[in-house]
N, C-alpha and C positions, 0 to 999 in steps of 0.2 A: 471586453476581452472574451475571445471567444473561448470556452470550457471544455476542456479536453477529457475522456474516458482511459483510463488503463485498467483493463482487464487482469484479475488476477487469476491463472489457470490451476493453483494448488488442489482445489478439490478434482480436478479431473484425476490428479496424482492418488489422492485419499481412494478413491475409488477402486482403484487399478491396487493398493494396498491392502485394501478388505480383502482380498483374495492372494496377496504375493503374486501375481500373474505378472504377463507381461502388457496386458489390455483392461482399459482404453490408455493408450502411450499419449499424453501431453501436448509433443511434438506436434501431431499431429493437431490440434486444439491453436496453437501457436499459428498456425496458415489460416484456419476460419476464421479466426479473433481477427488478425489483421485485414482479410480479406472483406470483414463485415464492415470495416471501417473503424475500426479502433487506434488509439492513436499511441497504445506501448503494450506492454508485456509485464505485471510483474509474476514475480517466484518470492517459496519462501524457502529457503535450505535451512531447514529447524537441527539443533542440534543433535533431536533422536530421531533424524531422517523417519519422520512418520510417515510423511506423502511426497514430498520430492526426494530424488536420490541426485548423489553428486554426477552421474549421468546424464542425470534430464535438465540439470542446470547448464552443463557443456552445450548439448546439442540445443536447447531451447536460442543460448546466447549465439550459437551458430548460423542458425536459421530463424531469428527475428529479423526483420526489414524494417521493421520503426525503432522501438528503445527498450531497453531491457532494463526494469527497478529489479532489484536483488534485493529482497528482504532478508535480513540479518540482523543477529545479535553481535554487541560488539567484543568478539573472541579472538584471541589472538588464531583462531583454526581458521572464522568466517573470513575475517581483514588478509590470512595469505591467499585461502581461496578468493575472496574479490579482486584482490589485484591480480592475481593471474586471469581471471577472467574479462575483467575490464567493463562490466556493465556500464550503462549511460550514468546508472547512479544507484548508489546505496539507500536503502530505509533502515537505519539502526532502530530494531525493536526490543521489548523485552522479554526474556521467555520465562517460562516456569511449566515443567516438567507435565504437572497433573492437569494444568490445562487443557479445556476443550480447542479454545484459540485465543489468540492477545489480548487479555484481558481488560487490560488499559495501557494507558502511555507512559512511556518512558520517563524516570526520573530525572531529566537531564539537571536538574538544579544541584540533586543531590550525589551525581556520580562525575561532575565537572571534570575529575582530574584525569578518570580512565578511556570518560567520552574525547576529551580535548586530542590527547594520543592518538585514537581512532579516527578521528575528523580528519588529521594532522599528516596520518600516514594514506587515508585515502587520499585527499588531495593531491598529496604528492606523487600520489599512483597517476593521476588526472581523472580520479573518480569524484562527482559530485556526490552531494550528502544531505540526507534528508533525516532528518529525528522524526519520530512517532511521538506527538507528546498529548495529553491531555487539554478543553481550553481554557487554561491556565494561566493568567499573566506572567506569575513565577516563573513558569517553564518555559513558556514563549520567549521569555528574558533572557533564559538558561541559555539555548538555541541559538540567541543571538548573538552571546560573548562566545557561545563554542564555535563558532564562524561556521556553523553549518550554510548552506544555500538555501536548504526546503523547510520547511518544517510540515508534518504529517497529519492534521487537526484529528485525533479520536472520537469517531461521532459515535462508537459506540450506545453513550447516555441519550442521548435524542433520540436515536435508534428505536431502544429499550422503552423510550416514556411515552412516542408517536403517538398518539391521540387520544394521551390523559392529560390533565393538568397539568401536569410538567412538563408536556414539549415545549410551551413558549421559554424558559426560562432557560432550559438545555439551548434551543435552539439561539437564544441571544449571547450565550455565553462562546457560543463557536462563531456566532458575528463579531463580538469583541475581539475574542483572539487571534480571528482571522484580519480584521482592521488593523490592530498593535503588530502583528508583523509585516504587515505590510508597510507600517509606516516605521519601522525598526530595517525594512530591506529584504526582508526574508522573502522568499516566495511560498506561496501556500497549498498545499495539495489538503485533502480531504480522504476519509473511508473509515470505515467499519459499520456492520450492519445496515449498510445504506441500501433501498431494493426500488422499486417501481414505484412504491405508494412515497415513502417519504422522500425520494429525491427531489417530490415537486417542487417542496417548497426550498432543497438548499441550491438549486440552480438560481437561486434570487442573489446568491450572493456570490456576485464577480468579484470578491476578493480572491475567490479560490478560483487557481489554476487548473487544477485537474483533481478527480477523481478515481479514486481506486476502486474496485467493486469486482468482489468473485463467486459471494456464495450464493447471493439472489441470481446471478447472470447461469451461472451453472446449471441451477438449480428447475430454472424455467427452460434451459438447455434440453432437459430430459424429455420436454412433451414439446418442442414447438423446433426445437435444433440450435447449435451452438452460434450460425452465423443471425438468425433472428432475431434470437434472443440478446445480440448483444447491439443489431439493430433499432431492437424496441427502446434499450439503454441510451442509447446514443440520440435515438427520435426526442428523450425528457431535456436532454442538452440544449437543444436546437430554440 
């Protein structure tokens, strides 16, 4: 299977909000990204609009040419705004306020009844639906009675442990997870904290479909340019 990149362009928003300004505008970021070869777009419309506004989520979904992931919490404010929207597909995440960003995954096991509705009413929107969950078997499980499509693996922890003793262990526990849904139906996407160094080793595992990635891509954005840098991303895929 060949391994897909979506770029997530949030921090270019963080940026443009240190200042209340109206620069660097997203939008723009949206035409490199896919210009370098990327293969979706995500956003996150957080509920204290800290870096995207419900503007740049409009004009973002206007002017992508490949797919647009909507990263949301599942609120009855996010579910009207996505379905008026109509993104390729939702990422139901979980927020908390003092966060720096998504801490971890989603408790799908244990919020079944409010996720279920959500799932329920995307679909019917014809919006696919992806959970962010930890890798988990529990929650994997969760994801799968919730009839979600994706599920989001949190690589956060592997991230975090990258080359101390605890990467093997992080690192088999998102091969497991990522195995159990696929043999459950789910399809699998991957992100958090993933950058140049540690992608090497999770492009080993073709269970995952795609790849989410913004703060590393961004970040090296700053000294090399936005469409390079998300070329050098896409060269680890190959």
């Amino acid at each position: 299977m060949k391994q897909k990149l979506n770029v997530n362009i949030d921090h270019i928003a963080t940026l443009r909000q240190a200042r209340l300004g109206i620069e660097p505008d997203p939008i723009y970021g949206v035409a490199l990204v896919e210009l370098a070869g990327a293969h979706g777009i995500t956003a996150h419309l957080r509920e204290d609009r800290r870096h995207m506004q419900d503007r740049d989520i409009r004009l973002i979904k206007e002017v992508t040419k490949t797919k647009l992931n909507l990263e949301m919490a599942a609120t009855e404010e996010m579910i009207n705004i996505a379905l008026q929207l109509k993104p390729a597909w939702c990422t139901l995440v979980p927020e908390k306020r003092q966060e720096l960003t998504t801490e971890g995954g989603l408790n799908a096991a244990g919020l079944k009844d409010s996720l279920m509705d959500a799932v329920k009413r995307l679909h019917d929107g014809g919006i696919l639906v992806s959970l962010f969950v930890d890798p988990d078997p529990v929650q994997v499980d969760a994801a799968h009675t919730l009839c979600a499509d994706f599920i989001e693996l949190h690589t956060g922890r592997y991230a975090e442990t990258f080359g101390t003793a605890l990467e093997d262990k992080e690192f088999l526990l998102i091969k497991q997870a990522a195995d159990q849904a696929r043999d459950l139906g789910l399809r699998v996407n991957a992100g958090h904290g993933l950058n140049y160094l540690n992608m090497l080793r999770m492009v080993e595992l073709d269970t995952i479909e795609e790849f989410s990635i913004g703060h590393s891509i961004i970040a090296k954005a700053i000294f090399t340019g936005l469409e390079k840098a998300v070329r050098e991303m896409l060269a680890l895929l190959r």
